[in-house]
N, C-alpha and C positions, 0 to 999 in steps of 0.2 A: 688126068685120069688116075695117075700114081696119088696123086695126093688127095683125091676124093675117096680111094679104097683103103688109105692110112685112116682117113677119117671117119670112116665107117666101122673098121677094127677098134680104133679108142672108144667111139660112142657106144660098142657092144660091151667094154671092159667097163668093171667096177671103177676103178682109177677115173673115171670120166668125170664124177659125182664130184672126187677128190680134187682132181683139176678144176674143175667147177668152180669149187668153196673157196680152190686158193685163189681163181682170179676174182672169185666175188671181193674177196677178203683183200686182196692186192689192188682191186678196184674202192674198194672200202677205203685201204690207206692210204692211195692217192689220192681222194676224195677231201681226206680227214685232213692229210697233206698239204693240199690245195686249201681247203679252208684254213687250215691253222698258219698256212702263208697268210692268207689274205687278212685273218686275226692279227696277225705279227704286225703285218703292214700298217692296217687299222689303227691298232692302238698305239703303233710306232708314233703315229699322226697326231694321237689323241695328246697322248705321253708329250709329245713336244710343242703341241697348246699350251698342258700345263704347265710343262717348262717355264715357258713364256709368262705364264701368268704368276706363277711361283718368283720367277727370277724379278717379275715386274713388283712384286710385291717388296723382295727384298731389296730391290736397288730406292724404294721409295722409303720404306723403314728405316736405310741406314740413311739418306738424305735426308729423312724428317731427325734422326738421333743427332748425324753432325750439326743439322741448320740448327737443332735446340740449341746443340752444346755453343755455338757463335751466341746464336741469342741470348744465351743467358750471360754472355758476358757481353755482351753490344749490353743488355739492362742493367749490367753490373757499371761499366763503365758511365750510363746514363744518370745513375744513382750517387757515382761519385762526382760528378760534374758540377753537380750543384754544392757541394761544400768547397769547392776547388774556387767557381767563381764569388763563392760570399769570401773567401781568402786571399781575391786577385789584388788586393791592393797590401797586400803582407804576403810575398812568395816566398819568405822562409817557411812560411807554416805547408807551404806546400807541399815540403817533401816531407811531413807527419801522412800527410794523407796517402801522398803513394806509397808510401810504406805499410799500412795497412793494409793499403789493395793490394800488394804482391805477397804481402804476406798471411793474406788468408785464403789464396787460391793458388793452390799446387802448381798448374797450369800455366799460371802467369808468368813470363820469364822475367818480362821488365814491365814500368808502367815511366810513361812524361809527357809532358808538357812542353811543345815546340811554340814559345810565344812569336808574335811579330818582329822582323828584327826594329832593335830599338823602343821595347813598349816600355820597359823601364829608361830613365834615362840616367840614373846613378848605377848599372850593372852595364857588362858587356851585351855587345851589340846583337848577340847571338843568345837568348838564352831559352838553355833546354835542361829544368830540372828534370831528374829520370832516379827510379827505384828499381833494383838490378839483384836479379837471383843470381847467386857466385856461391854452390855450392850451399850451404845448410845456413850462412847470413846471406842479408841483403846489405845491400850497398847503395848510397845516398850519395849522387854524382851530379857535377854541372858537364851536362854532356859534349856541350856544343861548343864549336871549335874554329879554327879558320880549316881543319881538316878536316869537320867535321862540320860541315855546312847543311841542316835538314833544310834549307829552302830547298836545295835543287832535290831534295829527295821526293818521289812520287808522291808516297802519303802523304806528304803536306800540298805539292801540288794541287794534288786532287781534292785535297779538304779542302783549302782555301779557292779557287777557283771555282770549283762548283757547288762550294759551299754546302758540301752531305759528306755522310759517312759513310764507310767503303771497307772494305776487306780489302789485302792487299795477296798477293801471289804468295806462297811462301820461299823464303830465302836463307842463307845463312846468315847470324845476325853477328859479324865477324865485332862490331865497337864495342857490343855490350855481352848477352850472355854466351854468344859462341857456338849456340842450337841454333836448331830448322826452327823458325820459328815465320807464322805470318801477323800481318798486324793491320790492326784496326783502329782508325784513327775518325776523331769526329772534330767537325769545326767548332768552336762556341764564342760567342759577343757579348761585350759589356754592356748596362745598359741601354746604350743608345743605339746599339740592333749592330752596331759596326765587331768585326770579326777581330777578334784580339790575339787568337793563336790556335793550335790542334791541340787534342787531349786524346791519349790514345795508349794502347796497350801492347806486348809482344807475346801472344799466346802461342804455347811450344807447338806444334804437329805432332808429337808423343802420344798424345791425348787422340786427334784425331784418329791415329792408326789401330791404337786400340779398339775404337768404337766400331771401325772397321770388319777387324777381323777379331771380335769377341764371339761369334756361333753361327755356322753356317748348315747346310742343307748336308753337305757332299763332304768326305774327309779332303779332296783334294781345292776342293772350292777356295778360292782365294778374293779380296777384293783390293782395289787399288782407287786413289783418288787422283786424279789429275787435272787442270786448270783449263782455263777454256781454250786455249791456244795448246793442249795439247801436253804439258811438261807433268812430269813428275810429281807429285807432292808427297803420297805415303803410300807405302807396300808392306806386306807381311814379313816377320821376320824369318830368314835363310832357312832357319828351322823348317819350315811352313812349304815351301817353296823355291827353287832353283831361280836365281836372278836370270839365268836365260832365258825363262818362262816370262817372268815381266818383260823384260827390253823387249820380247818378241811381241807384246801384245800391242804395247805402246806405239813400238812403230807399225803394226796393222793399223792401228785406232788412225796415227798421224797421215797413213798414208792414203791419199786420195785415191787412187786409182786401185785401192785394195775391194775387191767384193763386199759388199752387205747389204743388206734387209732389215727391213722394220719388222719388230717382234707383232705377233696376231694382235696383240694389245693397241698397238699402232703409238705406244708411249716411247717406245725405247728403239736402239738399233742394234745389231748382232750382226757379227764377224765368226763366219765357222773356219776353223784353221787346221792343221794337222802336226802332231808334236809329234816326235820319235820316239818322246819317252813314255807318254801316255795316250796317245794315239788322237782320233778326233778329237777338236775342242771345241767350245762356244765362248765367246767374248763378247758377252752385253755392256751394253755402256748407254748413261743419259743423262742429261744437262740435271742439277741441280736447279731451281726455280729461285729466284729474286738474287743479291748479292750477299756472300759471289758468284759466279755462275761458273760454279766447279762441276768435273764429268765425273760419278760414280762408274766404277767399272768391277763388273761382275764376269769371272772366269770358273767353266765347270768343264767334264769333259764328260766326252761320249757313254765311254765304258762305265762309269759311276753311276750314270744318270739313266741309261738302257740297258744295265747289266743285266739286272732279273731277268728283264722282258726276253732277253737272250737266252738266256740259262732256260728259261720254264720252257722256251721253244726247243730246245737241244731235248731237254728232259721229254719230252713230247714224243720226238723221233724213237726213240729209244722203246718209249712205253706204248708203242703205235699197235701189237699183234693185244698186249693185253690190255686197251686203255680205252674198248669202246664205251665204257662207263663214264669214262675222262672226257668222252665224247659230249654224253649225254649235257653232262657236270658244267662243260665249256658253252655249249648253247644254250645251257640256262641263264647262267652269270652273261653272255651275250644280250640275250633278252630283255635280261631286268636290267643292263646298264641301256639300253637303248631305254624301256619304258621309261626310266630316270632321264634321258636327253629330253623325251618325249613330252615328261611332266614339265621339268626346266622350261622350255621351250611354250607351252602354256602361260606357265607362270611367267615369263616372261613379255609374253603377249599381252597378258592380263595386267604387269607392269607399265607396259608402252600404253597401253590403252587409258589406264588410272594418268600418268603424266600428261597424256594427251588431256583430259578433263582437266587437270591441274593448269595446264596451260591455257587455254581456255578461261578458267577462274579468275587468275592472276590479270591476264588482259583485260579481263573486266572490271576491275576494281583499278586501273588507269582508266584517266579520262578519256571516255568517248569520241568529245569533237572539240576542235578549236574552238577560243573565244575570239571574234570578232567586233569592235566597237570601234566607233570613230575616235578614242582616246588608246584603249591598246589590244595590240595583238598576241594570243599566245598561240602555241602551237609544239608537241612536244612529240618525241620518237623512243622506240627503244626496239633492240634488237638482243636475244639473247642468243649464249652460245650453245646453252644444253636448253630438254624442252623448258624447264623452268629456269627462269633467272632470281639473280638477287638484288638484281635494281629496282629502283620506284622516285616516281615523280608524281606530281598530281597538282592542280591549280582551280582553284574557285574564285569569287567574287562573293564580297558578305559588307554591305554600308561601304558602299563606293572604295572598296579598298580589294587589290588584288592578294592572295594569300598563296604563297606555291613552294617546294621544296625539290629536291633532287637529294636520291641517296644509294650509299652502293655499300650493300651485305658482304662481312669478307666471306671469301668460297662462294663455291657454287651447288648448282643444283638444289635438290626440294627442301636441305635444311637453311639454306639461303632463302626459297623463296616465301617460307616459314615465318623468318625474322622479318624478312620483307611485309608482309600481311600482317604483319604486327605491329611495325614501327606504322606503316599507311592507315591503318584505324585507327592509332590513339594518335598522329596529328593530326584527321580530321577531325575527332573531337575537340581537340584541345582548340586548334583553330575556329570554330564554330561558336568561342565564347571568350577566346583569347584573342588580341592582338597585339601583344609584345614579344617577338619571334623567339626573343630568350627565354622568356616563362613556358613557352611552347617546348622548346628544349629543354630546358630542365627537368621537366615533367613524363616527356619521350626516355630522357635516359636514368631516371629513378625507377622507373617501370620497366626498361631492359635491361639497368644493370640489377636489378634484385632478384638473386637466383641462377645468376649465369653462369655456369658451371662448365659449359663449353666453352666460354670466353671469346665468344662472337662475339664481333663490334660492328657498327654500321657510321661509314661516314656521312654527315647530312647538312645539308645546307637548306636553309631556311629565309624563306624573302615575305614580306606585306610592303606592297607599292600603296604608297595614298594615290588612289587615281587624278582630286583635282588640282594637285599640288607638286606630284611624282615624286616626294620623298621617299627613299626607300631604306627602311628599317630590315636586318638583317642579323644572321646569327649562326656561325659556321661552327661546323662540328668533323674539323680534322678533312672536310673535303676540298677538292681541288678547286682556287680560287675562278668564278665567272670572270667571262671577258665583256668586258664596254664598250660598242662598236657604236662611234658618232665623227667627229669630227677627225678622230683616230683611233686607233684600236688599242685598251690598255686593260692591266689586267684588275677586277675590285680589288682594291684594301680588305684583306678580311686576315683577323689573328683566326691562328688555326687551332688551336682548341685540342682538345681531345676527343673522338669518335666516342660517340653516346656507347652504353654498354658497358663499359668497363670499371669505372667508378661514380656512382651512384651519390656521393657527395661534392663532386665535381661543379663548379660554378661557372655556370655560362652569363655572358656579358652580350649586349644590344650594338649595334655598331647602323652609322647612319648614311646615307649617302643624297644626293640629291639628280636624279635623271633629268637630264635635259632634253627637250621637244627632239625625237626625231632618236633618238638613242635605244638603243637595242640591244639587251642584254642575253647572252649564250651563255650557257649551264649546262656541265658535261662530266659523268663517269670517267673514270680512270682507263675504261675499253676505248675511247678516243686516244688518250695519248700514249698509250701501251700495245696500240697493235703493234702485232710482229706479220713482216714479211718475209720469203723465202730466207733469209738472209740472215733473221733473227733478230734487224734491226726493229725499232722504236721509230710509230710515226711521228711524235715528240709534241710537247706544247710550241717549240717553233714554226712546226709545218702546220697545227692550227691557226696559228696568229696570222702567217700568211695567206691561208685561205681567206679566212676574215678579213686581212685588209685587202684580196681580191675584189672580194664580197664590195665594202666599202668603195671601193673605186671606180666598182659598176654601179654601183646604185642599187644593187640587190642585197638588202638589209632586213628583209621583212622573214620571220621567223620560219615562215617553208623553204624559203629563198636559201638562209643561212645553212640549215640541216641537209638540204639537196646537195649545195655544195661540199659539206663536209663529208658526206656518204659518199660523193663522187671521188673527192681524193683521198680516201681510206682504201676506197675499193681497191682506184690504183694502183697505189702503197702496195698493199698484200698480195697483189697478182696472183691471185687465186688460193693464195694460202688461209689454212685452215683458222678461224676465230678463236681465240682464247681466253677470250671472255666477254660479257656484256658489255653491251655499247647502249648507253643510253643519251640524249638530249632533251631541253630544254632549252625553247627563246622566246622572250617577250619582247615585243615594238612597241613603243611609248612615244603618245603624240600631245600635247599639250592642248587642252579642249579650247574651240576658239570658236566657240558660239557667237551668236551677233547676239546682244544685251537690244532689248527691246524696254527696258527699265531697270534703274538703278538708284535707291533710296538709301539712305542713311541714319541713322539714330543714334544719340550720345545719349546715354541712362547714368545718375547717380548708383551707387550700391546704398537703396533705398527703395522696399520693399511699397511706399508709397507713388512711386512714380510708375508701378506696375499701369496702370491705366493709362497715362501718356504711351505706354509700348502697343496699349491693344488699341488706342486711335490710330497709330502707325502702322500695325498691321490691317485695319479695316481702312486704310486712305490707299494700302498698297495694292490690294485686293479691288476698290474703287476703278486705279487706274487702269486694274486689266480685266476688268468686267468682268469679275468672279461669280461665282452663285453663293448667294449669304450663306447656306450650310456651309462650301468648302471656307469660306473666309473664317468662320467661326471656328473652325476644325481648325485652320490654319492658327486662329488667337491663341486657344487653349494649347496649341502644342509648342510656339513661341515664349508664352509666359511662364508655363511648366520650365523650358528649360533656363528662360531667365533667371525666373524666381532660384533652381535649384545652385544657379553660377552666386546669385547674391548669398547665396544662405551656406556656401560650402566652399567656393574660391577666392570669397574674402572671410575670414573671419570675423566672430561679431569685436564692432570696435572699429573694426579695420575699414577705411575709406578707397575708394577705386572708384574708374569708370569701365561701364560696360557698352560697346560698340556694336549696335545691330544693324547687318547692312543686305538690303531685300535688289536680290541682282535675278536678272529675269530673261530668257530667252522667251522665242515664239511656243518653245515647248515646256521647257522650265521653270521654277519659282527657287529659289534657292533664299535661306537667311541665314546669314554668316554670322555666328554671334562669339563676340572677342574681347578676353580681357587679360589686366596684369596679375593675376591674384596668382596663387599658390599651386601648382599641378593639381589639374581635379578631371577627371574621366567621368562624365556622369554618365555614358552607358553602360558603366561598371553598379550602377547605383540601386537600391531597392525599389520596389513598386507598390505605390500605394492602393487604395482600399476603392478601386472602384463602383463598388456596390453604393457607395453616397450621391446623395444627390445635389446638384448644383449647388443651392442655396448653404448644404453642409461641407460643401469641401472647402477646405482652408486656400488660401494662396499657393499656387503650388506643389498642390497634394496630390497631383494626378500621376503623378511618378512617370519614369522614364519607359513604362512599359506602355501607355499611353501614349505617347507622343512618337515610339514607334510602331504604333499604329494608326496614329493618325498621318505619317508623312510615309514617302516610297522609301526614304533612307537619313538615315543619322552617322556623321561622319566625327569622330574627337582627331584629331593633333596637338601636340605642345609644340610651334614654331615660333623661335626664335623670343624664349621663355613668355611668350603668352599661349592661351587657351582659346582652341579656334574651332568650335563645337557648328558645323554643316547640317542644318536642314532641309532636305531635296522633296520636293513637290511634283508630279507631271500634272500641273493645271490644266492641261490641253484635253489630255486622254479623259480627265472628271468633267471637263466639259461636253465633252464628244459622247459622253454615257449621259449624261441630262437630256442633250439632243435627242 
């Protein structure tokens, strides 16, 4: 009752209005309060996306600078390799050459040469020429010692052994220049492919640390390189940074049971910590990509990276009785950053949506559907990691001969699947009129390398199987060698070339092999032997070989058979872990055609353009025996003599004497005439086409040209085996009979 009559005296007082205003206005600034909390919060959120996104950028930046800065001396080193072994048989002159190399790259500490022990036999047993920065000279040194034994050292271990080249950890290099230095060391062979010693270099860490900490985001931002196991390599100088500050983060990074999270990017991981002297931190850190497999690590702190955001909120508080303007001001800039998510978020849609069709596209320009025939089977897969990949395969059939490749774009995504649609339409043109798998190649990377300015390359591998003979012509370009699955599992012979793209003057060579009945060849991306499971391991070209000879031991060789099983133990393998790149396959089964011959006739011809008529009694006695209809027999004469006539007139030269061998082999569905001589490599389906507008009585012997005669037969097959000319012409008499009927 007291306090209803209080409140009846206030309501009649002026002061009421005033009380009024101030709790509107107090209700105002909590309002304003509360919102500018939940702003703070917000953008706090937002703010530390793009951390994530900033920080992911910059830990990729300096991994793409350091991986350059390796690579340009991994190319340096590869450059001097080849003046080193035209010198292996004179090693004084060797050390003119390392002396050069160290002496025109800052960088370099040392440069040698660890031969085999014992490859000279008038030098000691040990020798390691080596060129040595000591100060402003170099130094020309026989390194190698009974103290100083580099077999047992890593870098040669691991170049000879596994025969690659490698980065090593960095170390102090206490024999020669006395720096942190790490080293890179490649294996190299004499001619006869056998390994004769390392070639390798000691590049300082100086260099690296610079690249490091040459410009960052934040004053306090620091980065650090450390090795996969965790150690050390380079930090900023003390200048820059309190060595407590590093030990501290390293042993976060080392320590397993330390908290972390993957950044919103999902690339990197992040360690948040707390310093005394600068209060919250963040410690990003992530694997550099290919060898070595060094950790970048990225160090900022709170207060650098949220200061403003902090400050504008203080300032806020403050400005809260006169800042309803600030109000206004702040839900504007709210607004439009949201209709900017808004937009983003479109356009993004509008992106997913274009990839989606892109993907789509790409699938469609790979084959369709397997080939099935009673001679061979294809069947091919691919799985990419992003919507669009950079792989490509593709197989046809053109005159009894299968034609197919396999190729993997470096990178990924749409500029991948790009190059991808590029390199697959100019082999199927080339293929459509080529059957030399090199000229096919050379052609692919005259057209990719002119212009490339991005300096993509595409590794590609290139096959044409003769289907009635299963030779297989072949022509690799830097990709990973197919496997031979028959009797045993081994891997093709193929020289590796260099990946089309790159040099445009580059000479590719043909390479031959012969399939035997029942053998089944796999063709596979680098996404096969490069998956990573949890673990980070490689499912390897060994854990392929044993699938395959799985494969083999059951009896399941046939091309779905092979790719099921390899997709079941990759799956495996990665136990759910994330794809990292295109997986692609390819496999063809090859069965050696075993028709029953229901006829088989023979002919010896002079190279004498008179004996032409003895060839067309032979083909009209052949036709005889399998009760032909005179049109097809005659179709059959003219396309016979055509290609005789063009063997006598172009595979022997005039002068020149030979015999020509024509031999008419015939199944219940088949006609086949084999036509075979000694003479000179000659491809007449390479050949011109003559003037068929003439009439019978006006064409010369001959003259019907080869455009004729593949249209008078279902196929025309050339091979050069075993230096004669073995020109196939394929008939289905059955099916021209069955259309008479």
């Amino acid at each position: 009752m007291v306090f209803s009559k209080f409140l009846n005296r206030i309501k009649g007082h002026r002061s009421w209005r005033a009380l009024s205003a101030v709790g509107i206005i107090l209700l105002a600034g909590a309002l304003i309060e509360a919102m500018s909390l939940l702003q703070y919060n917000y953008t706090h959120r937002l703010m530390e996306e793009e951390l994530d996104y900033r920080t992911e950028s910059e830990l990729t930046l300096k991994s793409v600078r350091v991986k350059s800065m390796l690579k340009s001396n991994e190319n340096m080193v590869r450059n001097y390799l080849w003046p080193i072994q035209r010198q292996i048989d004179q090693p004084d002159h060797i050390y003119g050459i390392q002396h050069r190399l160290v002496s025109t790259n800052d960088d370099v500490m040392s440069s040698f040469v660890a031969f085999v022990p014992g490859y000279y036999p008038d030098r000691e047993r040990l020798f390691e020429p080596c060129a040595i920065r000591r100060g402003d000279s170099i130094a020309i040194v026989q390194l190698a010692s009974e103290s100083h034994d580099y077999t047992q050292r890593e870098f040669y271990e691991q170049a000879v052994l596994n025969n690659k080249s490698s980065w090593s950890d960095p170390y102090l290099d206490a024999d020669a220049s006395g720096k942190v230095v790490t080293t890179y060391s490649m294996p190299f062979s004499d001619d006869s492919g056998k390994i004769v010693g390392v070639f390798g270099i000691d590049l300082s860490t100086q260099g690296i640390i610079d690249t490091l900490n040459t410009k960052h985001n934040y004053p306090s931002t620091f980065f650090l390189l450390l090795t996969e196991d965790g150690k050390l390599i380079s930090q900023p100088d003390s200048s820059h940074t309190q060595q407590s500050d590093v030990t501290a983060v390293v042993e976060m990074i080392n320590d397993s049971t330390y908290e972390r999270k993957l950044s919103s990017t999902g690339r990197s991981k992040i360690i948040t910590f707390t310093d005394k002297e600068n209060g919250k931190g963040y410690a990003y850190y992530a694997f550099m990509r290919g060898d070595p497999h060094w950790q970048v690590v990225m160090v900022c702190y709170d207060n650098e990276v949220f200061g403003k955001l902090k400050k504008m909120r203080h300032n806020l508080l403050w400005m809260l009785l006169a800042g309803f303007s600030l109000l206004g001001f702040i839900l504007y800039q709210f607004n439009k950053y949201v209709r900017r998510l808004h937009r983003s978020r479109v356009n993004q849609e509008r992106t997913d949506s274009e990839l989606r069709i892109a993907q789509n596209i790409q699938s469609e320009m790979l084959p369709n559907q397997d080939i099935s025939r009673p001679d061979i089977e294809v069947s091919g897969k691919q799985i990419t990691a992003l919507e669009v990949g950079g792989d490509l395969y593709d197989y046809f059939i053109r005159d009894e001969k299968l034609y197919f490749c396999i190729g993997d774009v470096s990178g990924k995504g749409v500029p991948s699947s790009l190059v991808m649609a590029v390199v697959h339409s100019f082999f199927r043109s080339q293929a459509q009129r080529e059957s030399n798998p090199a000229n096919i190649m050379q052609v692919i990377n005259e057209i990719a390398a002119e212009g490339n300015e991005t300096n993509m390359f595409v590794t590609l591998f290139i096959g044409v199987l003769d289907l009635p003979t299963g030779r297989l012509r072949y022509c690799n370009a830097g990709h990973d060698a197919p496997l031979l699955i028959g009797d045993d599992v081994k891997s093709l012979p193929v020289k590796a070339n260099l990946p089309i793209g790159l040099f445009e003057d580059f000479k590719y060579s043909q390479q031959l092999e012969q399939l035997n009945d029942g053998t089944t060849l796999f063709l596979y991306t680098d996404g096969l032997t490069e998956a990573n499971n949890s673990e980070r391991k490689l499912f390897g070209l060994p854990r392929v070989i044993e699938v395959a000879q799985a494969c083999m031991r059951r009896g399941e060789t046939m091309p779905a058979q092979v790719m099921d099983s390899m997709l079941e133990a990759v799956h495996q393998f990665e136990n759910n872990a994330s794809q990292s790149d295109d997986l692609t396959m390819l496999a063809l089964h090859y069965r050696q055609p075993k028709e029953k011959e229901v006829l088989h006739e023979s002919l010896t011809l002079k190279n004498d353009i008179h004996q032409v008529p003895e060839l067309n009694r032979f083909v009209k006695t052949v036709g005889e025996q399998l009760n032909l209809e005179t049109s097809l027999t005659s179709q059959l004469t003219l396309a016979v003599e055509e290609a005789v006539v063009n063997v006598m007139s172009y595979a022997y030269p005039l002068g020149t004497k030979g015999d020509i061998t024509v031999d008419a082999k015939a199944t219940e569905q088949w006609l086949k005439f084999i036509i075979t001589d000694q003479g000179k490599a000659f491809d007449p389906t390479q050949g011109g086409n003559a003037d068929t507008t003439l009439s019978a009585e006006d064409r010369p012997i001959g003259g019907l040209g080869i455009l004729l005669v593949q249209q008078l037969m279902d196929s025309i097959n050339y091979e050069r085996i075993n230096g004669k000319n073995v020109l196939t012409l394929k008939k289905n008499y059955q099916q021209n009979n069955d259309k008479n009927e």
